[in-house]
N, C-alpha and C positions, 0 to 999 in steps of 0.2 A: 608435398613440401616444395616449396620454390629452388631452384637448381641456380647455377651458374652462378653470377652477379648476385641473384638473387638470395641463393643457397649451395655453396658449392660442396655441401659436403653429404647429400641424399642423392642429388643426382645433381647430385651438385656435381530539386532533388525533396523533401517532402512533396506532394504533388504536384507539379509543374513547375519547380520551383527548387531551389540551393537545398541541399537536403539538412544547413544547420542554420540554417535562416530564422528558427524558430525562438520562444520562449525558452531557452536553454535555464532559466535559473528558476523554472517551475518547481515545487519544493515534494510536488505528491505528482500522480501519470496522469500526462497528458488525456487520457479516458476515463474516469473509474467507475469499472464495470457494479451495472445496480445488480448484480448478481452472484453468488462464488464462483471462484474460477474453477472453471472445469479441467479436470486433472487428470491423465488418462498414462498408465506404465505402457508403452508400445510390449517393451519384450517380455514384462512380466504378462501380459494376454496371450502374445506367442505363447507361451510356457504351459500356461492354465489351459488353453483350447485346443491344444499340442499342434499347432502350426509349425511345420519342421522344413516346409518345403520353401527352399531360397527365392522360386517366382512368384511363389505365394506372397511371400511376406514382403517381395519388393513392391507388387502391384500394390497392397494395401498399403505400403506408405508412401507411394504417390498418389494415391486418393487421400490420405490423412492429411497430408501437408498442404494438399491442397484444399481440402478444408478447414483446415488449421490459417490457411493466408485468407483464403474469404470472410470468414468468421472475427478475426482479429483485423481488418481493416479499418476500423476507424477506434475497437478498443480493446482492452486483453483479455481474451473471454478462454482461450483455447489452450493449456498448457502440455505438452508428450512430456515424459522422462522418458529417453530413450539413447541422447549422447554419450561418451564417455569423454574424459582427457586422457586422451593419449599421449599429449607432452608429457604425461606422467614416465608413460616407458619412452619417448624421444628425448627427454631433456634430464628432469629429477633423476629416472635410475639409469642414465645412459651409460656413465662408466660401472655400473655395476655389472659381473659377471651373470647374474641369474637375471636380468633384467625383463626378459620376456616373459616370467612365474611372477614379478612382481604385483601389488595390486596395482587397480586403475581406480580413481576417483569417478563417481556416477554425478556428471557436469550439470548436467540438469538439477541432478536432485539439489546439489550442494547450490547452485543459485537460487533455488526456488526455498531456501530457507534464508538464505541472504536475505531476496524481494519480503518475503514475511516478517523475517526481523527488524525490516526498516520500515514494515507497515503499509510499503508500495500494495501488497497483496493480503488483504485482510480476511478472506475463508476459502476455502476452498471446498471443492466436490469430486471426489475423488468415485469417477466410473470405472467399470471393473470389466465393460465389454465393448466389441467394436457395435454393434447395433443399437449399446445404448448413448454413444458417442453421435451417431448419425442422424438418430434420433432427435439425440438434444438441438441439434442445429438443424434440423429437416425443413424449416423454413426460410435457411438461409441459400440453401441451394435450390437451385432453375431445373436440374438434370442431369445428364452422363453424356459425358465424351467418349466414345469408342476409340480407341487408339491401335495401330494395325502392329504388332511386335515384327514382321519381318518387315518396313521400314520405320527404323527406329527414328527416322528425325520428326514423325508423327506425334510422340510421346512430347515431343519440346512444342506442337501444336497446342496440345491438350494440354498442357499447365496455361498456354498463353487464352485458350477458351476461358480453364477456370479463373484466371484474370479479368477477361472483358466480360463474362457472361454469365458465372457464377455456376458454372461444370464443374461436376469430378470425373476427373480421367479414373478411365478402367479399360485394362487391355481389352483383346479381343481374344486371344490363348495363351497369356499367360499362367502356367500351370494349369494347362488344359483349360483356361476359362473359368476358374471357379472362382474366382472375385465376382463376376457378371452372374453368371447363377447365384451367388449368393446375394445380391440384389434383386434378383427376381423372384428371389422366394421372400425375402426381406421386406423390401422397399417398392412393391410394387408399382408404387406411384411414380417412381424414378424413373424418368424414361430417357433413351437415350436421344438427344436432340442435336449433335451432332456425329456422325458416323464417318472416323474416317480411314476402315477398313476394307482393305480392296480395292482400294480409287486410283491408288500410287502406283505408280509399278515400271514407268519412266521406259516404255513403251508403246502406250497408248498415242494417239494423234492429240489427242483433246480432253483434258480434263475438266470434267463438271461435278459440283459440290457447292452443296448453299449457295447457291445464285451466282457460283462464281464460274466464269468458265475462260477456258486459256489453252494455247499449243503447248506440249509438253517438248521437253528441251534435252528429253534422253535421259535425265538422268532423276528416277524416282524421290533421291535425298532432294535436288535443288526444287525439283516439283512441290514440293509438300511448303518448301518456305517460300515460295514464289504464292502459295494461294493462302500462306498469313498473311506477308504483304498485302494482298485484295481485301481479304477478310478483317483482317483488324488492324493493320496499319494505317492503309489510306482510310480507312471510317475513323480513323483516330477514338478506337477502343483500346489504346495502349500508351500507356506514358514512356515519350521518350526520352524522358533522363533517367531509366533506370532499365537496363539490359542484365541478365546472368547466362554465362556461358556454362551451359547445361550440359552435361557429358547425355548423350543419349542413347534410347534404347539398341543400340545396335551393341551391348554388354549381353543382349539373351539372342544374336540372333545363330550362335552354336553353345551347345553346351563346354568349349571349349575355349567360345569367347570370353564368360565370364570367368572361367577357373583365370584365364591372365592378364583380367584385368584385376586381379585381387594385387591392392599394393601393401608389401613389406609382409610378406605368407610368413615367414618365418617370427617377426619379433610377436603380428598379433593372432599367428593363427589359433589361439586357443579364444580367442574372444569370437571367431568366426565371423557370421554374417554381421554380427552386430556394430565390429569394426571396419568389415568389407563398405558395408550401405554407408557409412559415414565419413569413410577413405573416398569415396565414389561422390560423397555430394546426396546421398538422397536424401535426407533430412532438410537441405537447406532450398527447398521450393517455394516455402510456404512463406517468406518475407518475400520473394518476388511475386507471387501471386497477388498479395496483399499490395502492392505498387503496382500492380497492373505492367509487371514488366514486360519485355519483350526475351522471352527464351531464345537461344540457337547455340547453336555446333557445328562450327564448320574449319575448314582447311586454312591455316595462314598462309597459303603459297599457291603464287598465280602460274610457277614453272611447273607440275606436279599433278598428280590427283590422286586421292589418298587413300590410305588405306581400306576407310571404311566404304568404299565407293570406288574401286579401281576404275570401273567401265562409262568415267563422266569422263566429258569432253574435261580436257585442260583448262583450269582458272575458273570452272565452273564454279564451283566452292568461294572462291575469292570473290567473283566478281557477284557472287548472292547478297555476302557478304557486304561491301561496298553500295549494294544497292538501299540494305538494313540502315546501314551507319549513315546511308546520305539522306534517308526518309528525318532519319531521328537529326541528325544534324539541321534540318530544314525547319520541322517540325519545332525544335529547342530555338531556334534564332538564332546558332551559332554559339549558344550558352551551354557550360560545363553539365555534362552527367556524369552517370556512373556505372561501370557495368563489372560486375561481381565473377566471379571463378577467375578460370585461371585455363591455360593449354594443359590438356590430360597427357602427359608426355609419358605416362608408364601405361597405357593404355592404346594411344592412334595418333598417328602425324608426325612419328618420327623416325629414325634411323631404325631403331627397335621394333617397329615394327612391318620395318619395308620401305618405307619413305626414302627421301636423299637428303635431308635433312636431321642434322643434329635438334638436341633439346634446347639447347642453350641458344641457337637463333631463332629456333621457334617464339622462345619468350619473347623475345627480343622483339621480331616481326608483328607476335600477337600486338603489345604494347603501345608499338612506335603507329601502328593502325588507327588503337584507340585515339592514341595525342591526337594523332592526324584529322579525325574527326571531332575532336575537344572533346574527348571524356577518358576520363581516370579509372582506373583501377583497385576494386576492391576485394585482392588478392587471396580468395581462400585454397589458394593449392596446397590439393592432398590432403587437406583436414578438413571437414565438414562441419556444419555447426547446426543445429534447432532452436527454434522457438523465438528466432530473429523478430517474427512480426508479433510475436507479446512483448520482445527486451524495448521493440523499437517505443512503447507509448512511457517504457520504464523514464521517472524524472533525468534529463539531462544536467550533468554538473555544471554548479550556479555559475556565473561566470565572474563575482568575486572570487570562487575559488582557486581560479586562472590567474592571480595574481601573483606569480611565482619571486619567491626571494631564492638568492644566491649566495654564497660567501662573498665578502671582501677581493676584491681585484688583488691578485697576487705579483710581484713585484720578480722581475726575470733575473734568475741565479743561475750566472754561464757555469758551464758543463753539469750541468743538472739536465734528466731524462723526464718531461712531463708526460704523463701518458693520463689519457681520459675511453673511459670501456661504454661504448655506447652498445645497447643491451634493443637489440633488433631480432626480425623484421616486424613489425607491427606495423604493417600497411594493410593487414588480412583482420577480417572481423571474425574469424573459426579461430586463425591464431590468439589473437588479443583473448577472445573467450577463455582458451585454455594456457594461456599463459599466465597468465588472473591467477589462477588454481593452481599451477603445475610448478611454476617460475616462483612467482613474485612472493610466494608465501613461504620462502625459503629461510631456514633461520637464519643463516649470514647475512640479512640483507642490511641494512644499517651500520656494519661494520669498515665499509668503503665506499666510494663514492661511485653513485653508479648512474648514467644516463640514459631514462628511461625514453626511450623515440617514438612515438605515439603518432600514427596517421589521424589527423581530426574527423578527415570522415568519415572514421568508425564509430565516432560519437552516434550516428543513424541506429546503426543495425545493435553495439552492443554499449549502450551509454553506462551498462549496470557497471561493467567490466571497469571502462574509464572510473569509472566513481569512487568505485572499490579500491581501484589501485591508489588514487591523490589521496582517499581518506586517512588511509591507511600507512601513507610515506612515512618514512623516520627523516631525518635531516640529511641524510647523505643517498636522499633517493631524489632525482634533479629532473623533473618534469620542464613544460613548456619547448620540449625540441618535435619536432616534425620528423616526420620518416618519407620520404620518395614523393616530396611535395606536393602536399594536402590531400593527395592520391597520387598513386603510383603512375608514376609518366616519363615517356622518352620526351625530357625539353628540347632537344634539338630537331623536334618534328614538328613543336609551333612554331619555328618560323616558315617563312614562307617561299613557298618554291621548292621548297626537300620533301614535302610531306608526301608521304605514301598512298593516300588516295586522292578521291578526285576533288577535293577542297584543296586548295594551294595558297588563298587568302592566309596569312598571320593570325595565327591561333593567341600569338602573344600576349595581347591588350585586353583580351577574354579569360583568360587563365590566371591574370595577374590581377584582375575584377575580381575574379571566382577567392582566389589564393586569398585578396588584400580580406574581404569580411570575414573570411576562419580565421585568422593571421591575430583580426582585432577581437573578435570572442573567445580568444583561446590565450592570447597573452602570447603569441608564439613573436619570439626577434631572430630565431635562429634553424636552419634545418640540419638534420643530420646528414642526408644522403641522397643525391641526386642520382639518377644511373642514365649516360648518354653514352653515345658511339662516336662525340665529338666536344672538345672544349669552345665553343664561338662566342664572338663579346655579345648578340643580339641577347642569346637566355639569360648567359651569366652575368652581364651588365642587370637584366631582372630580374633574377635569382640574387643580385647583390641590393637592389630596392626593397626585395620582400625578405631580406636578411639582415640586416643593418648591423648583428652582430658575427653573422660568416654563416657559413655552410659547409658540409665536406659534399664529397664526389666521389666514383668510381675510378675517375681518369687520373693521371699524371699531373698538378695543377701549377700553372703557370708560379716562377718565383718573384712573384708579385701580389701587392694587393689588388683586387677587382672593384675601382673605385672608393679605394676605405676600408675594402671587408675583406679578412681571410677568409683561405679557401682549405680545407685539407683535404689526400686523398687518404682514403680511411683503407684501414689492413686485412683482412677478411676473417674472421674464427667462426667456425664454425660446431657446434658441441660432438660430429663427430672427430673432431682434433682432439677433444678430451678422451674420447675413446682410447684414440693410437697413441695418445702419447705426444703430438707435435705441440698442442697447447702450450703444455710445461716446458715444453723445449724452448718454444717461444719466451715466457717468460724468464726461462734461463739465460736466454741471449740476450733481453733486455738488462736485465742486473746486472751481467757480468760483463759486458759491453760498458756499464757506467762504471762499477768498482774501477776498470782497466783505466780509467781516466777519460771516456769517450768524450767527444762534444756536446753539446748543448742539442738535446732532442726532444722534438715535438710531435707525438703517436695520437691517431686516433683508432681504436679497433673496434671495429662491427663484431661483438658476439653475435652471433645467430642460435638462438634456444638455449644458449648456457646457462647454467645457475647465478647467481651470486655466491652458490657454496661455491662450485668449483673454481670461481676464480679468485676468489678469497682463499682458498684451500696453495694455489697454485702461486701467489703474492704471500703465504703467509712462511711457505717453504723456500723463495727465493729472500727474501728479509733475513732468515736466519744464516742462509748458503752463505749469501753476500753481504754483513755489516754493515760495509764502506760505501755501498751504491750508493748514487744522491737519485733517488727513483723519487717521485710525487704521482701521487694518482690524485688527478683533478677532477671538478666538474665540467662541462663541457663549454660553458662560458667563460670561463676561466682559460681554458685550452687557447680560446678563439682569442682573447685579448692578449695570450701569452704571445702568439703568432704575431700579435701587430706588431709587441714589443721588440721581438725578435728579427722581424723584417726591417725593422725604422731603426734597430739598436747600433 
C-alpha cells in the first residue's frame, strides 16, 4: 500500500502508442477468442498435487504468468483464479475487531462471472493440471529461460526474454530445481535457449552470453541489466512505453529473506503464501510480458548502495537505471509511457532495512524520476493483481458514457461547512481491481455524495473494474475526476532545468498532449490530486488548462484563483483513522466547529480505502450529536465552483 502522501496510514501505450488511444466504445473484446477460455485454479492444483513448498509454487507462477502474457497478447485465451481481495480485510472489515478470521472475496473468481454475465466470455475450459495447461499453449512458446536464483535481477531478465522471445523463465534451484526436472521429464522438447545461470557473478573481467559481450562493472545485479540493454533494448525487442518495476528474485536468496519480505504477517497470515505472492507482485507479470515490457529493480538513490547489493560501487543502481529510462525516453520521442509497481519499501531501499533513507522519499525520488523521463505511474503498491493481460482486451467503457451530469451549481451560504469526501487512491490498477469488490459495493453507497477519483489509465490494464463501477453508480456517486494526473506524476519535474535525470528539455508540452486526449475521452474537467514538492505557476498555470474546473493538491495553495480555477489542498484520511478512532474525531471537529457558529468552510478530504459505510456511519452520528450545524456534503464540482464563489464574494 502506497505510504506517506500517498498513504500515510500502512506505512504511511497499446503498442507503441497512448495506451487509451483506442476504440474505447467497442461494445464486445477487443479479441474474441475462436476458442473457450482456458481456466486454470492456480491454488486449487497446489492443493490436489500437494505442492506445499513456497519455491515451488513461486517458480511455477513465474512461468504461469508468463505464459499467461505470451498466450494473451493479442486475445484472452488464458484465465488463473488465483488472486484474492484483500481490501476485504484493508478496507470493508478494518474497524472490525476479528478482522483478520474474516472472509476474503476470491477476485478472480467473482470477475470472471461478471465477464460471463455480460457475455465478454462466452465458455470456458476449465484444466485441472499444470501439464495440461502447457500443453494447451505448447505452440505458443520458443523454450526456457534459466534464471540463476543467487542473482536475483536475472529473474527480471527472464520475464523480459519471455517478452521478446516467447521463453518461460524457470529457475535454475529453486526448490532444488524441480520446476526444470519437471520439464524434462514433461516437455522434453522444451529446451532451454537461453541460460543465464552462472554468468553473473560481478567478478568476472568480461561477460559473454548470446553474442553479447562486455567488462563487467563489479557489481553482478548492474551486470545482468547492462546485457538486457545489448540484448533486447538496443535490438528494440522491447516496448518502451511500458516498464513494471518488478520486485526480484533476491526474496529466496536466504531462507530468511523471504520470511521479511512477507507484508502485514499478522492481518494475512492465515491466507499464507497465497496472499504473500500477491502482497509481492507475483501474479502481476503476465500484462507486462504481454506488452513486451521492460522489467527492473533497482535503487532510487545515487548517495547509497543498497541493500540488496551492498558491495556496488555508489550510484551504480541509479545510474543503470538512468541509462533504462534514457534508452526508452529516446526510443518513445520524448512521448508519455507507463511504468507499473511501485518502491518495495517493506522489503529493500530503505531505513528498515539499512538504507539512510526513509520510505516516504523513496516514493517521492521513485516518482519525480519517472516525470523526469515522461512517464507516469501505474501504482500497484503492495497489492498485486492477475489476469491483467485477459481484462486488458475486456470492452473499454463507451465514451458516451463519460458524459458525466452533476447537480445544479449551488449558491454560497456564509457560515456554512461544505465539505466534499473524495474516495482515493485509484492511481493503481491492483487497487481499482479490488476496490471494485471490496469498496464500492458497500451498502451505504448512494446515501451521500461521494467522489469517485479514477486514474484513466487504468482504463488499460483493468477497463472491467472502470465499467463495473459507472454501470452500477446511483446518483450521488460523482465520477469524471482524475486521481495524480492521468498517472501518477511529480508536475514540478516537467519543467525544465529541475528534472532529475539527464533530460532537462520541458516535459510540459508532452504531458499536456498526453493528459489533453484522456481528459477528452473520459469527459474529465477536473482533477482531484496532484502530489509535488513545490507549488510553480509553469505546472499550475497547466494543471489550470487541463482543469478548467480546479483541481486539489498536497501543498498549501496559494489564496487565489490559478487563472480562473480553484485550487484546494485536500486533508488526508486514511481507513487506518477509522481504526483508532481519529476519523470520527475528525468529523466531530467538523460539526461542532459549525454548530459553535464557525465561518464559512471549504474541505476537501482524500479518503484513502474507506467505505462509504464508514463515513456515512461517522456523518450519520455527528447530524444527530449536532442538530444546528449547517455541514453540506457536496460533489466535488460543486466544491470547486463554491471556492470561486467564495474567493470573488
Amino acid at each position: 500500500m502506497k505510504f506517506s502522501l500517498k498513504t500515510t496510514g500502512l506505512l504511511i501505450l497499446l503498442l507503441w502508442g497512448c495506451p487509451l488511444a483506442g476504440n474505447a466504445s467497442a461494445t464486445a473484446p477487443s479479441a474474441t477468442p475462436s476458442e473457450p477460455v482456458v481456466v486454470f485454479d492456480v491454488w486449487n492444483y497446489f492443493e490436489s498435487a500437494g505442492i506445499t513448498n513456497t519455491q515451488y509454487r513461486a517458480d511455477i507462477i513465474y512461468m504461469l504468468t508468463s505464459l499467461q502474457g505470451i498466450v494473451n497478447r493479442e486475445q484472452p485465451r488464458l484465465y488463473l483464479l488465483t488472486a484474492l481481495s484483500l481490501f476485504d480485510l484493508e478496507s470493508k472489515y478494518s474497524a472490525e475487531p476479528d478482522r483478520s478470521s474474516r472472509p476474503v472475496t476470491d477476485l478472480d473468481a467473482f470477475w470472471l462471472d461478471y465477464l460471463k454475465e455480460k457475455g465478454w466470455v462466452a465458455s470456458v475450459k476449465q484444466l485441472e493440471t499444470l501439464a495440461e495447461v502447457v500443453d494447451c499453449f505448447r505452440d505458443d512458446v520458443k523454450g526456457l529461460v534459466r534464471w540463476d536464483v543467487s542473482v536475483g535481477a536475472t529473474l527480471n531478465v527472464a520475464f523480459m526474454a519471455a517478452g521478446a522471445e516467447n521463453f518461460l523463465p524457470v529457475s535454475d534451484s529453486l526448490a532444488g530445481g524441480k520446476l526444470m526436472a519437471w520439464f524434462e521429464k514433461e516437455f522434453s522438447g522444451l529446451k532451454v535457449e537461453m541460460d543465464l545461470s552462472g554468468v553473473f557473478r560481478g567478478k568476472e573481467k568480461k561477460i559473454e552470453l548470446d553474442g553479447i559481450s562486455f567488462s563487467s562493472r563489479g557489481s553482478a545485479k548492474n551486470d545482468v541489466y547492462r546485457f538486457a540493454i545489448k540484448r533486447f533494448m538496443k535490438r528494440k525487442l522491447l516496448n518502451p512505453h511500458w516498464m513494471w518495476y518488478d520486485i526480484d528474485a533476491s526474496l529466496w536468496k536466504t531462507p530468511e529473506s523471504w520470511e521479511s519480505s512477507i507484508y502485514g504477517k499478522e492481518l494475512y497470515s492465515r491466507l499464507g503464501d497465497r496472499a504473500a505472492f500477491q502482497n509481492n507482485g507475483f501474479y502481476n507479470a503476465d500484462f507486462w510480458v504481454a506488452k513486451r515490457a521492460v522489467f527492473f529493480d533497482l535503487y532510487p538513490w545515487d548517495d547509497s548502495a543498497p541493500s540488496d547489493d551492498p558491495g556496488q560501487r555508489i550510484g551504480a543502481d541509479f545510474g543503470t537505471w538512468n541509462d533504462i529510462l534514457e534508452w526508452s525516453y529516446e526510443q518513445r520521442d520524448g512521448k508519455f509511457g507507463v511504468v507499473g509497481g511501485f518502491i518495495p519499501w517493506w522489503i529493500k531501499y530503505t531505513k528498515a532495512q539499512g538504507n539512510p533513507h526513509d520510505a516516504v522519499p523513496g516514493e517521492w525520488n521513485f516518482v519525480q524520476l519517472l516525470t523526469s523521463y515522461n512517464m507516469v505511474n501505474d501504482a500497484d503498491a503492495a497489492f498485486g493483481i492477475a489476469n491483467a493481460s485477459f481484462f486488458q482486451h475486456m470492452p473499454k467503457i463507451p465514451q458516451e458514457r463519460c458524459q458525466w451530469s452533476y447537480p445544479p451549481s449551488m449558491k454560497l451560504e456564509p457560515g456554512t461547512t461544505y465539505i466534499a469526501f473524495m474516495m482515493m487512491d485509484y492511481d493503481g490498477s491492483a487497487w481499482l481491481n479490488q476496490a471494485a469488490v471490496s469498496i464500492y459495493r458497500d451498502e451505504a453507497r448512494g446515501e451521500i455524495p461521494l467522489n469517485w477519483c479514477i486514474n484513466p489509465i487504468l482504463n488499460e490494464r483493468v477497463p472491467h473494474a472502470f465499467r463495473y463501477m459507472v454501470e452500477t453508480r446511483t446518483e450521488q456517486d460523482f465520477f469524471g475526476i482524475e486521481s495524480d494526473g492521468t498517472g501518477y506524476v511529480s508536475p514540478y519535474y516537467l519543467q525544465p532545468g529541475v528534472r532529475t535525470g539527464r533530460i532537462q528539455s520541458s516535459g510540459l508540452k508532452e504531458f499536456e498532449r498526453y493528459a489533453s486526449a484522456v481528459r477528452k475521452r473520459f469527459g474529465y474537467r477536473h482533477t482531484a490530486f496532484y502530489i509535488s514538492t513545490r507549488l510553480d505557476d509553469p505546472w499550475l498555470k497547466m494543471a489550470a488548462r487541463l482543469n478548467p474546473q480546479g483541481f486539489g493538491t498536497n501543498l498549501s495553495v496559494p489564496p487565489r484563483l490559478v487563472d480562473g480555477v480553484p485550487v484546494f489542498q485536500l486533508k488526508d484520511c486514511h481507513v487506518s483513522m477509522v481504526r483508532d478512532g481519529r476519523f470520527e474525531r475528525m468529523v466531530d471537529e467538523l460539526y461542532a466547529r459549525s454548530e459553535a457558529g464557525d465561518a464559512t468552510r471549504l474541505e476537501a478530504w482524500r479518503c484513502v480505502l474507506l467505505t462509504p459505510g464508514q463515513i456515512v456511519a461517522a456523518v450519520k452520528k455527528m447530524e444527530k450529536k449536532y442538530p444546528d450545524a449547517k455541514v453540506e456534503i457536496v460533489d466535488w464540482p460543486n466544491l470547486l465552483q463554491l471556492k470561486k464563489q467564495y474567493l470573488n464574494f
